[in-house]
PDB file of N, CA, C and O in Angstrom:
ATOM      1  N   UNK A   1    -145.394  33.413  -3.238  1.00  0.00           N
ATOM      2  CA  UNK A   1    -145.878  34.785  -3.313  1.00  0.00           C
ATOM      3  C   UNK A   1    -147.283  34.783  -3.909  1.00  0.00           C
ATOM      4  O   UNK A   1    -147.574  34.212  -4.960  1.00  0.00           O
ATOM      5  N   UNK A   2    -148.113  35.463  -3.157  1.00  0.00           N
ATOM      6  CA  UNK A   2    -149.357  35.555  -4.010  1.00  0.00           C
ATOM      7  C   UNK A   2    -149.727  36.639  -5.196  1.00  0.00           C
ATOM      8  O   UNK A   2    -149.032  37.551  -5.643  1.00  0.00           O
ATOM      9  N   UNK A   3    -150.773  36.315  -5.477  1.00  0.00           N
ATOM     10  CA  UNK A   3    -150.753  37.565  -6.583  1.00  0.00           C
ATOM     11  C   UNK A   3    -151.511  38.649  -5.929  1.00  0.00           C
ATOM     12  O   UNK A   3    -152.236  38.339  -4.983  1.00  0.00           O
ATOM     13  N   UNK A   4    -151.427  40.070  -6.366  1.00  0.00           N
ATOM     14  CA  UNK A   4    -151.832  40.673  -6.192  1.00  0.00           C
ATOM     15  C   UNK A   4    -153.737  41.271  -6.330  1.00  0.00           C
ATOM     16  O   UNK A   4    -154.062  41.451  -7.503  1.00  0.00           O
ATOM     17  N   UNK A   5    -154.524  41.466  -5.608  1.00  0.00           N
ATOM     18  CA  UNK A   5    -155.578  41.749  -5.537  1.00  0.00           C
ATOM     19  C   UNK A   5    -156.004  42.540  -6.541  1.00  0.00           C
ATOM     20  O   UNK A   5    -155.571  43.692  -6.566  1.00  0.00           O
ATOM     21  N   UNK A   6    -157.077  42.029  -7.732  1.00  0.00           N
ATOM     22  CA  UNK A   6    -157.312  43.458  -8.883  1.00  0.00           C
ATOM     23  C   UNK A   6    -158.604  44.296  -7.997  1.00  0.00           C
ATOM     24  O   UNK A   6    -159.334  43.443  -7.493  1.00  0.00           O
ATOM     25  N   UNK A   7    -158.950  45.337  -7.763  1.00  0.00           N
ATOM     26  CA  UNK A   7    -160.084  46.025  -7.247  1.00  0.00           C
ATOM     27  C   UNK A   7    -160.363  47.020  -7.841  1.00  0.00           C
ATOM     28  O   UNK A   7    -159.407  47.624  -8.329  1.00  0.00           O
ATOM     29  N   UNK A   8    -161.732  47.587  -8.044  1.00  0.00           N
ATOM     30  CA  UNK A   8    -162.150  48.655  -8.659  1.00  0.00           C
ATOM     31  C   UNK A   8    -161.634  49.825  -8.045  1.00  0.00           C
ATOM     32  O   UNK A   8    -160.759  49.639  -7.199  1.00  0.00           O
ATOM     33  N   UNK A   9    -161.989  51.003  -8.288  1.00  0.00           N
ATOM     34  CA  UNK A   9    -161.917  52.491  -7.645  1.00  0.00           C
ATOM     35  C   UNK A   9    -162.846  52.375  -6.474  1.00  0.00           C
ATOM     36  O   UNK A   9    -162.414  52.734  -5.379  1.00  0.00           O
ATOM     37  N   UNK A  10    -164.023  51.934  -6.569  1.00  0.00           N
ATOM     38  CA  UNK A  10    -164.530  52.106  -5.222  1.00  0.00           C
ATOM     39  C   UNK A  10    -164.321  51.089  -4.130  1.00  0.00           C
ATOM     40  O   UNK A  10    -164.571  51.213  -2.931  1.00  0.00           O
ATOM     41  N   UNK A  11    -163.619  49.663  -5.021  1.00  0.00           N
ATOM     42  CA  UNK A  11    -163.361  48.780  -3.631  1.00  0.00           C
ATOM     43  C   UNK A  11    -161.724  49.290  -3.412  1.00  0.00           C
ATOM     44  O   UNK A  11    -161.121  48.625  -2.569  1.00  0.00           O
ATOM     45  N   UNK A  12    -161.219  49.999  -3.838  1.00  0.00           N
ATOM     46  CA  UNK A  12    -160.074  50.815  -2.803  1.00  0.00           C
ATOM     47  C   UNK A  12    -160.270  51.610  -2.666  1.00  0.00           C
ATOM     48  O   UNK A  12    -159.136  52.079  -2.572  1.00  0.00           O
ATOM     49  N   UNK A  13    -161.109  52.646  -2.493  1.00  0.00           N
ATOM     50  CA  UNK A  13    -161.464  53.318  -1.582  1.00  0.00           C
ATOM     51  C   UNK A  13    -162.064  52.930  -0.647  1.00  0.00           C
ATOM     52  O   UNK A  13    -161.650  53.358   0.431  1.00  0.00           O
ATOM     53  N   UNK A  14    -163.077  52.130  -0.615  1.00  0.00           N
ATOM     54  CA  UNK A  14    -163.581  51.281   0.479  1.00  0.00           C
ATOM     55  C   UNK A  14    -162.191  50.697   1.239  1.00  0.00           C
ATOM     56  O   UNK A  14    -162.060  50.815   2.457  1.00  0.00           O
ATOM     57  N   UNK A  15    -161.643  50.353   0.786  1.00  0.00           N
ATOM     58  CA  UNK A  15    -160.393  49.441   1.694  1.00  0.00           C
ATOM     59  C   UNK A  15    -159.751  50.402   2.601  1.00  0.00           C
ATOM     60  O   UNK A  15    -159.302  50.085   3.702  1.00  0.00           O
ATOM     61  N   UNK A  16    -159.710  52.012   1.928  1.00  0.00           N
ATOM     62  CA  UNK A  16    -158.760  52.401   2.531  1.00  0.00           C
ATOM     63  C   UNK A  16    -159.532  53.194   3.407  1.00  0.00           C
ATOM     64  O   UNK A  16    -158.942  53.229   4.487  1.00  0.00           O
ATOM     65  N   UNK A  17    -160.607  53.866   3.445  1.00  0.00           N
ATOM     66  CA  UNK A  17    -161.805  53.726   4.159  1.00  0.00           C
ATOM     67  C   UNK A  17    -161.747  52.680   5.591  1.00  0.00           C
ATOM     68  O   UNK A  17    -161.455  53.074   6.720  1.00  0.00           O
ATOM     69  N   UNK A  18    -162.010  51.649   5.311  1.00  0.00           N
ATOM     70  CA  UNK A  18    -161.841  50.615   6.264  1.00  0.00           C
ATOM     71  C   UNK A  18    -160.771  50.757   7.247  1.00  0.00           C
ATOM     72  O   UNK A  18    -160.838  50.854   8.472  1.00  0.00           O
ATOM     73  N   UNK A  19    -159.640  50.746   6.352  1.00  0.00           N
ATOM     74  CA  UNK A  19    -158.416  50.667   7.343  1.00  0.00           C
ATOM     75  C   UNK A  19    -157.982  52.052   7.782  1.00  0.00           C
ATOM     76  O   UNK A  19    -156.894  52.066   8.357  1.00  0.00           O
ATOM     77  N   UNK A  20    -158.672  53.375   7.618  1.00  0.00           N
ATOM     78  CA  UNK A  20    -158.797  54.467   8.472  1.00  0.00           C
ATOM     79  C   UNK A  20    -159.559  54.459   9.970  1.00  0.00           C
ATOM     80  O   UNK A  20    -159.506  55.247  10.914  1.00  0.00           O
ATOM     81  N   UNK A  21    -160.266  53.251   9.761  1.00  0.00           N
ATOM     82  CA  UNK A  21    -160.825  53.482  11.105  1.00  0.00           C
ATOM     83  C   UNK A  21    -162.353  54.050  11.160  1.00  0.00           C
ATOM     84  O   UNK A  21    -162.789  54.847  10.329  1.00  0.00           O
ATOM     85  N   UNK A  22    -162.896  53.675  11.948  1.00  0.00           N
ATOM     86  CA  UNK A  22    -164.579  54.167  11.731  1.00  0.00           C
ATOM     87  C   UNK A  22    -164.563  56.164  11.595  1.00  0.00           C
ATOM     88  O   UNK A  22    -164.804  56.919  10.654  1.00  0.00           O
ATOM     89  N   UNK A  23    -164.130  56.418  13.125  1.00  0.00           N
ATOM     90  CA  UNK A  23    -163.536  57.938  13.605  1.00  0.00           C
ATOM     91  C   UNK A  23    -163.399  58.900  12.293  1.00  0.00           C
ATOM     92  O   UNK A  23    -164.080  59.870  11.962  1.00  0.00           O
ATOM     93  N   UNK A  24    -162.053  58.165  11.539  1.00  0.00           N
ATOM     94  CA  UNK A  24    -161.741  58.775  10.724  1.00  0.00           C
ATOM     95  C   UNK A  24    -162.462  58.857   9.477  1.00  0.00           C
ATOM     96  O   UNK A  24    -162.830  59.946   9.038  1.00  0.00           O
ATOM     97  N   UNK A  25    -162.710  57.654   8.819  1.00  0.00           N
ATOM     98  CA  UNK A  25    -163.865  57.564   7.803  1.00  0.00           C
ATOM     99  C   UNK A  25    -164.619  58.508   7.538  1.00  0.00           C
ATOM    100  O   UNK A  25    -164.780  59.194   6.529  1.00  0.00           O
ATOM    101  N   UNK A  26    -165.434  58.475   9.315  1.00  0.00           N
ATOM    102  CA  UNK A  26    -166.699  58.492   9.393  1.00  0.00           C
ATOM    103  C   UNK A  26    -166.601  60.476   8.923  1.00  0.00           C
ATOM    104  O   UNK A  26    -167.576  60.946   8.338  1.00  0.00           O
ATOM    105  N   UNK A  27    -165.632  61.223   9.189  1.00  0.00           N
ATOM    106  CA  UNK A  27    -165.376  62.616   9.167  1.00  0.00           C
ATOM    107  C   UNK A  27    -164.913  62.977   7.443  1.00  0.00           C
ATOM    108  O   UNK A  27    -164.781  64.054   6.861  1.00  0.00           O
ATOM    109  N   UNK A  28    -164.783  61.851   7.076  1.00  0.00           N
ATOM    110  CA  UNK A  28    -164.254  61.904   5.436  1.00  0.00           C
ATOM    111  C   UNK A  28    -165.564  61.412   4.768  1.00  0.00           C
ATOM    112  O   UNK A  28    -165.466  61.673   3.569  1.00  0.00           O
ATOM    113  N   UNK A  29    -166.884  60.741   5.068  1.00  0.00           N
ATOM    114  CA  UNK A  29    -167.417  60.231   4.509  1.00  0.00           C
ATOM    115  C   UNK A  29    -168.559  61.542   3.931  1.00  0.00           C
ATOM    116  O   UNK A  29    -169.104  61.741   2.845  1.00  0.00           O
ATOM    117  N   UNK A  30    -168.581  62.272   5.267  1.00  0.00           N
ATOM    118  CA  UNK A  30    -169.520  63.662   4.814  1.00  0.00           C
ATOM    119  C   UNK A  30    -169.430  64.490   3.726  1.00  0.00           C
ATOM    120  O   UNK A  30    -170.308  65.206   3.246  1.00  0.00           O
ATOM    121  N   UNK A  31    -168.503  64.361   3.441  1.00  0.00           N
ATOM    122  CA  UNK A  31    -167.981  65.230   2.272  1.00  0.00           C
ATOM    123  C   UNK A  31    -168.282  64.483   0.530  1.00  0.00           C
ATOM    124  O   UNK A  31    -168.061  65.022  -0.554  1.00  0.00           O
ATOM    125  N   UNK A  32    -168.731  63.377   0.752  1.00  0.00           N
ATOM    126  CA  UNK A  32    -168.959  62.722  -0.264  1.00  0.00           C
ATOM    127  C   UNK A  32    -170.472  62.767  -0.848  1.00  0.00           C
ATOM    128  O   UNK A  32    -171.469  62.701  -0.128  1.00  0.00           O
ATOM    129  N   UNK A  33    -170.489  62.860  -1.931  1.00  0.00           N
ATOM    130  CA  UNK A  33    -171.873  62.997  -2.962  1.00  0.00           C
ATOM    131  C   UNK A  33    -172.770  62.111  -2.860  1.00  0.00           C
ATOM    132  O   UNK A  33    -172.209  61.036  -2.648  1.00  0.00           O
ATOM    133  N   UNK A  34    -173.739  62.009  -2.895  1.00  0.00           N
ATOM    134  CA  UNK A  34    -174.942  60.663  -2.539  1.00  0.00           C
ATOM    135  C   UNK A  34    -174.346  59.634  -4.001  1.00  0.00           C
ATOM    136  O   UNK A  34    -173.333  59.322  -3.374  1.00  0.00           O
ATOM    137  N   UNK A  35    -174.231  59.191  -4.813  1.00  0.00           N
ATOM    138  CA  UNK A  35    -173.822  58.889  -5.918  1.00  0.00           C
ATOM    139  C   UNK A  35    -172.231  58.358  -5.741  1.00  0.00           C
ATOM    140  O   UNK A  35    -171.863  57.427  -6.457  1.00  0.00           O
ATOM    141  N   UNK A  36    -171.360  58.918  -4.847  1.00  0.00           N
ATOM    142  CA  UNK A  36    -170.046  58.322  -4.745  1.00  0.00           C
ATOM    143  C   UNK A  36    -170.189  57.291  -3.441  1.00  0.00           C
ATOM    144  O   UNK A  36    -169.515  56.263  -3.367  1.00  0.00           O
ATOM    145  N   UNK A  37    -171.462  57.823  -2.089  1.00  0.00           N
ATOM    146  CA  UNK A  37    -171.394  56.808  -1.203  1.00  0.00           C
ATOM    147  C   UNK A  37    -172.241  55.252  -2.039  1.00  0.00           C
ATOM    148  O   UNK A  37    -172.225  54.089  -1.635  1.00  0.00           O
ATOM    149  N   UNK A  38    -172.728  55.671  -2.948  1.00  0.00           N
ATOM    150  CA  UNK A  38    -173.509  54.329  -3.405  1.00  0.00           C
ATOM    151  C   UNK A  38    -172.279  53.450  -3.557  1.00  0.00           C
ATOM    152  O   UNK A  38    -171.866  52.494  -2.900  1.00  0.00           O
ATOM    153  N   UNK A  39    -171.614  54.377  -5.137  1.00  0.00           N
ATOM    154  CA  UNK A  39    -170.179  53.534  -5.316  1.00  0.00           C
ATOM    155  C   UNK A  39    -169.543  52.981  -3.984  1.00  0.00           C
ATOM    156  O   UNK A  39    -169.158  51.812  -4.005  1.00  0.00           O
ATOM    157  N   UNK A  40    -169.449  53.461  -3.226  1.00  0.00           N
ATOM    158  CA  UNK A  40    -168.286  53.190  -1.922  1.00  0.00           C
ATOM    159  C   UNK A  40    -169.193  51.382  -1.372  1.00  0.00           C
ATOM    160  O   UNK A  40    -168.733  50.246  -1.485  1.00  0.00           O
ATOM    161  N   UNK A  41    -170.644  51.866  -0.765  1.00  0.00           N
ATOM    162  CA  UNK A  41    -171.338  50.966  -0.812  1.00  0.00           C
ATOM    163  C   UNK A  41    -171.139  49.612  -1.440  1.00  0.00           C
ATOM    164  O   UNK A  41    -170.884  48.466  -1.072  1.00  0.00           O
ATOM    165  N   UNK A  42    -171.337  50.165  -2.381  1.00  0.00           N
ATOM    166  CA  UNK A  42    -171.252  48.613  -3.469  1.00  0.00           C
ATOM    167  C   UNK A  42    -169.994  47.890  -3.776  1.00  0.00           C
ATOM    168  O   UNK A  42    -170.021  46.723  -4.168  1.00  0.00           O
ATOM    169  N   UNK A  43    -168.705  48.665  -3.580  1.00  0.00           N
ATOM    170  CA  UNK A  43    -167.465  48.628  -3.418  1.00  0.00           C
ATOM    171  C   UNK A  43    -167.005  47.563  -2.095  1.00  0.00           C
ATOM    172  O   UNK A  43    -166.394  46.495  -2.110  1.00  0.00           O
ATOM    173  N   UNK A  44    -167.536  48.296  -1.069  1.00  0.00           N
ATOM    174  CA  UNK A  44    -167.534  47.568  -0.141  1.00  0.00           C
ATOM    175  C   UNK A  44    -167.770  45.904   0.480  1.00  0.00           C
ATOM    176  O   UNK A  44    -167.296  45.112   1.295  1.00  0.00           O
ATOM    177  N   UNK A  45    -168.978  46.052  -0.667  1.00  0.00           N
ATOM    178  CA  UNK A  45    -170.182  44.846  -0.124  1.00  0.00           C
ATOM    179  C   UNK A  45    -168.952  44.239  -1.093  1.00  0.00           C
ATOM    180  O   UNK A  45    -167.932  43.952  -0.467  1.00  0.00           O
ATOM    181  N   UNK A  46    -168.928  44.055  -2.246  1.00  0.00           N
ATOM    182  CA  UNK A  46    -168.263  43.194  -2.861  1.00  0.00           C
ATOM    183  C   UNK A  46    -166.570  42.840  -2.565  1.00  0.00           C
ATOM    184  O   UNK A  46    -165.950  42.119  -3.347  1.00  0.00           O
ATOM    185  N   UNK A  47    -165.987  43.382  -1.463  1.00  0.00           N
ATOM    186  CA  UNK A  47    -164.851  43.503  -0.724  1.00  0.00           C
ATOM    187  C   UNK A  47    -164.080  42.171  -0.196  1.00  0.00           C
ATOM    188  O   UNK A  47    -163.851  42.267   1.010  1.00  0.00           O
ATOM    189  N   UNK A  48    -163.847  41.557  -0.485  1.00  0.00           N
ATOM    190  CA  UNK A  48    -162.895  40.614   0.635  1.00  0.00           C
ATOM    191  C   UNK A  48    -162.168  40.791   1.163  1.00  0.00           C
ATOM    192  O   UNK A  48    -161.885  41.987   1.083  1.00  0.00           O
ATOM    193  N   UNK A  49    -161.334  40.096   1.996  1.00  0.00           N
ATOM    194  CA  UNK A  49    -160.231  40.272   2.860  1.00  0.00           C
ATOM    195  C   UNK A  49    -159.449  40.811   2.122  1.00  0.00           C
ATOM    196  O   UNK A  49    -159.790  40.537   0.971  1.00  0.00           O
ATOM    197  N   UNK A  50    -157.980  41.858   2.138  1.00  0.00           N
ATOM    198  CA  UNK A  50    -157.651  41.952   1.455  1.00  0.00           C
ATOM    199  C   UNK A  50    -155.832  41.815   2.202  1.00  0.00           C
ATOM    200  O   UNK A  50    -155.483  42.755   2.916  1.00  0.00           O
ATOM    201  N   UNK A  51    -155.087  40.955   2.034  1.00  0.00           N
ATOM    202  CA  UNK A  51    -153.504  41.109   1.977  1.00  0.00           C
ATOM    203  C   UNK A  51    -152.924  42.679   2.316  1.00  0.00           C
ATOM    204  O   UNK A  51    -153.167  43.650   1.600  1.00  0.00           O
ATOM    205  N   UNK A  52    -152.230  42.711   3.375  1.00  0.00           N
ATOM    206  CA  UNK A  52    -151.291  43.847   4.350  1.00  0.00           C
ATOM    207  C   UNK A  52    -150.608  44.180   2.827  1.00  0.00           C
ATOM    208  O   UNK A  52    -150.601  45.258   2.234  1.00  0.00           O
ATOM    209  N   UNK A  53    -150.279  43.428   2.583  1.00  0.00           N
ATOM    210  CA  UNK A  53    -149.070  43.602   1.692  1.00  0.00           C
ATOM    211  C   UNK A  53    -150.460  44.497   0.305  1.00  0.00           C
ATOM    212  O   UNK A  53    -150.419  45.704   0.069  1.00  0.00           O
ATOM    213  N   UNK A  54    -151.235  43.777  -0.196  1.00  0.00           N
ATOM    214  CA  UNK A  54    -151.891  44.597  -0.990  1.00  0.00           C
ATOM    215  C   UNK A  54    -152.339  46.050  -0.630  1.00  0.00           C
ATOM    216  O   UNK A  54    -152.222  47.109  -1.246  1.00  0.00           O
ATOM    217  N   UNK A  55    -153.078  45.633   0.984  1.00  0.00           N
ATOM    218  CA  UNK A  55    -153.723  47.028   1.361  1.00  0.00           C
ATOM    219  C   UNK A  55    -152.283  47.855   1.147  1.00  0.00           C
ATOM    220  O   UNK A  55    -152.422  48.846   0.430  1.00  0.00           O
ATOM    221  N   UNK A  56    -151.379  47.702   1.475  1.00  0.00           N
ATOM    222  CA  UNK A  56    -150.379  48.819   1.680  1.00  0.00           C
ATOM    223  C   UNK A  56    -149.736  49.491   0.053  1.00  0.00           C
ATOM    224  O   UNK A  56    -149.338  50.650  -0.070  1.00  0.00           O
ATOM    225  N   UNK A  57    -149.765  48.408  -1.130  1.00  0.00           N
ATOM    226  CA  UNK A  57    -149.618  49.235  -2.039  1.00  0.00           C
ATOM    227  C   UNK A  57    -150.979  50.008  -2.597  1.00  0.00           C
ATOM    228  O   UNK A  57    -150.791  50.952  -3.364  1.00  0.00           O
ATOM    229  N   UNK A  58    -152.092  49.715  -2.310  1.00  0.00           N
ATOM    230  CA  UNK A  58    -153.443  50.812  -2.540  1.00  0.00           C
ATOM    231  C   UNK A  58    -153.078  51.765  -1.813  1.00  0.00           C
ATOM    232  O   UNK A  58    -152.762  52.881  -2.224  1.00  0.00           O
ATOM    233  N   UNK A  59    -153.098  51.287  -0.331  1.00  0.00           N
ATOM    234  CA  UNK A  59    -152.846  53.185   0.018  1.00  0.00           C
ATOM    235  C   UNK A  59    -151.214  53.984  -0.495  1.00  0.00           C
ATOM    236  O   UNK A  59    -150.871  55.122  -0.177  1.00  0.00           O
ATOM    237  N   UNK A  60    -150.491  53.100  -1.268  1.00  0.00           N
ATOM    238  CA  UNK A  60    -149.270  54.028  -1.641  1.00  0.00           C
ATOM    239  C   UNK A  60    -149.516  54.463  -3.118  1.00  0.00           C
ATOM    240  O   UNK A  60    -148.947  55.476  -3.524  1.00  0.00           O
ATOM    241  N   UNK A  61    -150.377  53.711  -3.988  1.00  0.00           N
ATOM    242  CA  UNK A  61    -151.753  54.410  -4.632  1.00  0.00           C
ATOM    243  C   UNK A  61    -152.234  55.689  -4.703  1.00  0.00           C
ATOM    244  O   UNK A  61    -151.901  56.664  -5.377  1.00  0.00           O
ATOM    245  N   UNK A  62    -152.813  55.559  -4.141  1.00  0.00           N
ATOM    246  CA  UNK A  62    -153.788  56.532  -3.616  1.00  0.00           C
ATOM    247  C   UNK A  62    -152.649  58.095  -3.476  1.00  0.00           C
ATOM    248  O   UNK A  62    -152.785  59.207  -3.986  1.00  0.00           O
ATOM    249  N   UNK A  63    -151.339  57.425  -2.380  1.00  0.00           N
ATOM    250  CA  UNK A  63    -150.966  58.847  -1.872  1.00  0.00           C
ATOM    251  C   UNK A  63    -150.123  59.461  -2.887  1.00  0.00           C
ATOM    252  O   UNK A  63    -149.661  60.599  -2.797  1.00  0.00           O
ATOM    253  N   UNK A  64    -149.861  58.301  -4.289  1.00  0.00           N
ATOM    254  CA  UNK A  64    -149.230  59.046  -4.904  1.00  0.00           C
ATOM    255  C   UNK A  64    -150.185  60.040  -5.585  1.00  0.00           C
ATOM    256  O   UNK A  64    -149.978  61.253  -5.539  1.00  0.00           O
ATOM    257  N   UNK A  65    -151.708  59.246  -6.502  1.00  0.00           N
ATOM    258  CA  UNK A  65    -152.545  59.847  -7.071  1.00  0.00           C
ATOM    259  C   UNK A  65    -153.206  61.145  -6.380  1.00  0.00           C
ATOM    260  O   UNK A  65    -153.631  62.039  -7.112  1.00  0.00           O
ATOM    261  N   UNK A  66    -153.288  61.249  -5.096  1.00  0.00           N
ATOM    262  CA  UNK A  66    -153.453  62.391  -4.329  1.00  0.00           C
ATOM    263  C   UNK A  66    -152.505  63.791  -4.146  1.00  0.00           C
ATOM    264  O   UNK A  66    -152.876  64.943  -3.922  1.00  0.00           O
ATOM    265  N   UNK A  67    -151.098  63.224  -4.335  1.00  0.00           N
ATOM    266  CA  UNK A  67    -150.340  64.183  -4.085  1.00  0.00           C
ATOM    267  C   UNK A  67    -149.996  64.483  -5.542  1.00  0.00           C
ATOM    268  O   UNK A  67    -149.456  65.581  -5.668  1.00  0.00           O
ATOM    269  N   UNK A  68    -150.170  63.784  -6.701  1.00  0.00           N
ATOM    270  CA  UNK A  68    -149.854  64.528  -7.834  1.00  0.00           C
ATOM    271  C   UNK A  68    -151.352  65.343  -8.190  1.00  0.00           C
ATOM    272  O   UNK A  68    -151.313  66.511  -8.578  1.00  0.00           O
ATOM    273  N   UNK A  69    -152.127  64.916  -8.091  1.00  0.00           N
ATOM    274  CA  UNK A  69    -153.382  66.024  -8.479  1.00  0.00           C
ATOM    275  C   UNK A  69    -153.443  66.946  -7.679  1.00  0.00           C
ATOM    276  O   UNK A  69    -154.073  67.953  -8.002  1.00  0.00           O
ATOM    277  N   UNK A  70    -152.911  66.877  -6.615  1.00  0.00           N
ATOM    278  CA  UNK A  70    -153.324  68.015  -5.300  1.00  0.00           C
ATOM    279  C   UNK A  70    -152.449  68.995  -5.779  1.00  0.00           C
ATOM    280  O   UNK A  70    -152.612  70.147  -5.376  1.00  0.00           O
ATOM    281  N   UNK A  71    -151.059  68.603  -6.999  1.00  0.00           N
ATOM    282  CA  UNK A  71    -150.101  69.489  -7.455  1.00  0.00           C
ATOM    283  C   UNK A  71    -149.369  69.740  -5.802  1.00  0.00           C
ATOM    284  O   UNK A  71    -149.082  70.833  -5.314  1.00  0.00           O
ATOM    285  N   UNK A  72    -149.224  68.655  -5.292  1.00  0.00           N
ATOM    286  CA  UNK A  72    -148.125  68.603  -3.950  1.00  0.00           C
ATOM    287  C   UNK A  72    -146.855  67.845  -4.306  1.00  0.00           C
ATOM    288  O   UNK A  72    -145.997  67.818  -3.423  1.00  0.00           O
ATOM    289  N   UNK A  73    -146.621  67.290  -5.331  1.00  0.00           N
ATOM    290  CA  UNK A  73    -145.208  66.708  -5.678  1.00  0.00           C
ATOM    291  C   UNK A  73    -144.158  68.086  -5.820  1.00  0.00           C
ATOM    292  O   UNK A  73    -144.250  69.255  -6.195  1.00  0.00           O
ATOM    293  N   UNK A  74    -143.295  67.327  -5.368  1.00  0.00           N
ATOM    294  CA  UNK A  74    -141.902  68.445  -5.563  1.00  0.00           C
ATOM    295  C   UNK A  74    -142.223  69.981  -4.822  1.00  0.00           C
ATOM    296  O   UNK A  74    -141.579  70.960  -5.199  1.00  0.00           O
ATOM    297  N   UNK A  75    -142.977  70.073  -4.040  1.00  0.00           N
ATOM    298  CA  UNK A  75    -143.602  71.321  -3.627  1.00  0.00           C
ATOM    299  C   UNK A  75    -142.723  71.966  -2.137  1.00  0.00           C
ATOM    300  O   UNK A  75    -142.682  73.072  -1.598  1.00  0.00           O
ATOM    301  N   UNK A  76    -142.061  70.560  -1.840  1.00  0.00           N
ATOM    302  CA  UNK A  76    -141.388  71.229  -0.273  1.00  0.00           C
ATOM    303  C   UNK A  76    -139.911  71.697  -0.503  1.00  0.00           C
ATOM    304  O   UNK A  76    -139.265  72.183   0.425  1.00  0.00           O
TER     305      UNK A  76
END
């Protein structure tokens, strides 16, 4: 088993970025502050490959940290 990937905030967002697809990204990226695409940027560049198995707990990450700030837990 390998170990798990440590990454900053902006190299998972970059990752998950990535694995949205250019299309999709590219419609999420507008919305971002000149100052957060730097972060994303630099996030990026410093990026390696990253493990299915890792990418998939960042984006389960993410959807938890999204759906509890969005105040969408327990909501349905």
């Amino acid at each position: 088993m390998t170990t798990p990937v440590t990454l900053t905030r902006a190299q998972k967002a970059a990752a998950i970025l990535v694995a949205m697809g250019k299309p999709s990204a590219s419609r999420l990226l507008k919305f971002f502050k000149q100052e957060e695409l730097k972060a994303l940027i630099e996030g990026a560049r410093l990026l390696r490959t990253i493990p299915q198995s890792d990418l998939e707990r960042i984006v389960a990450d993410f959807e938890a940290e999204f759906t509890e700030g969005a105040g969408l837990r327990d909501s349905a």
